[in-house]
C-alpha positions as CSV (number, residue, x, y, z in Angstrom):
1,X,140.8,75.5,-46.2
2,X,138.8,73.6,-48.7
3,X,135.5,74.4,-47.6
4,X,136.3,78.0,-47.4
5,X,137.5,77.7,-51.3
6,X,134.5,76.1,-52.6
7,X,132.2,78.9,-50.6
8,X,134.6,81.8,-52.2
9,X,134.2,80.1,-55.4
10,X,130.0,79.4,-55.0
11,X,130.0,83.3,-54.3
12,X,131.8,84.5,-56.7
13,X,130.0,82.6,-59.6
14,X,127.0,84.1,-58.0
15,X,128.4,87.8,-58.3
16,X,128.8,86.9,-61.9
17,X,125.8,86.0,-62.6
18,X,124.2,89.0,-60.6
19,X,126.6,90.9,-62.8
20,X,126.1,89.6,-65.9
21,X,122.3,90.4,-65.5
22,X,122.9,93.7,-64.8
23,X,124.7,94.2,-67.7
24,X,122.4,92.5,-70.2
25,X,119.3,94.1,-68.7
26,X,119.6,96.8,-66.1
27,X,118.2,94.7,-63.4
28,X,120.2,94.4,-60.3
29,X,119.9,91.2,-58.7
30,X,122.0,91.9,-55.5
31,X,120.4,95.4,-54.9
32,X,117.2,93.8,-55.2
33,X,117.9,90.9,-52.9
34,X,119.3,92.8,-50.5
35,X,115.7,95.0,-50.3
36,X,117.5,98.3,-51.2
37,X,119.5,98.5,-48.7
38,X,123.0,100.0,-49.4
39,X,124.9,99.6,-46.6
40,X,124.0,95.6,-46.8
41,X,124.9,96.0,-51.4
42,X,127.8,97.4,-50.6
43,X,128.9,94.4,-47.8
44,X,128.1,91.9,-50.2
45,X,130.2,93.9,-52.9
46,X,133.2,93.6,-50.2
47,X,132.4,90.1,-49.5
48,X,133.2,89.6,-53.3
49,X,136.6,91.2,-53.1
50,X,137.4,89.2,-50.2
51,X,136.6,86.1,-51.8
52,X,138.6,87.1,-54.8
53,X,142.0,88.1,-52.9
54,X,141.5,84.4,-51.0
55,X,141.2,82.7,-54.3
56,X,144.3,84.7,-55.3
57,X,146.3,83.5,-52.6
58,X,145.0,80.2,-52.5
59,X,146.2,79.6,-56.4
60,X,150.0,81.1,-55.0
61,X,150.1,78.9,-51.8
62,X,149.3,75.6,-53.0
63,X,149.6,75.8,-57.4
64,X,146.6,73.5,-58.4
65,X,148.1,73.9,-61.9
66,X,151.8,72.8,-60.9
67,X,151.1,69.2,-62.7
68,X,148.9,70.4,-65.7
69,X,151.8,70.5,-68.2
């Protein structure tokens, strides 16, 4: 479970930053890593929503931020 969370977590930050470049210059990080291939973009681009819906639940199941208060 954990190491699953931190790999969600590595990817998503990555996504960000390929998104944050594309919006700040036009370049597109993933398309170009992925060599222009859109069927491959558009995994990656799922990949990210997976790892967002598991970060969801993992914040619901265990409340890392029960004992912040």
């Amino acid at each position: 479970m954990k190491i699953t969370t931190w790999i969600c977590c590595t990817l998503l930050i990555f996504f960000g930053i390929s998104a944050s470049i594309f919006a700040l210059t036009g370049f597109n990080l993933l398309l170009f890593l992925t060599a222009g291939n859109v069927p491959l973009y558009r995994g990656f681009l799922s990949l990210a929503g997976v790892c967002a819906l598991w970060l969801l639940f993992w914040l619901f199941a265990f409340r890392p931020t029960k004992f912040l208060s």
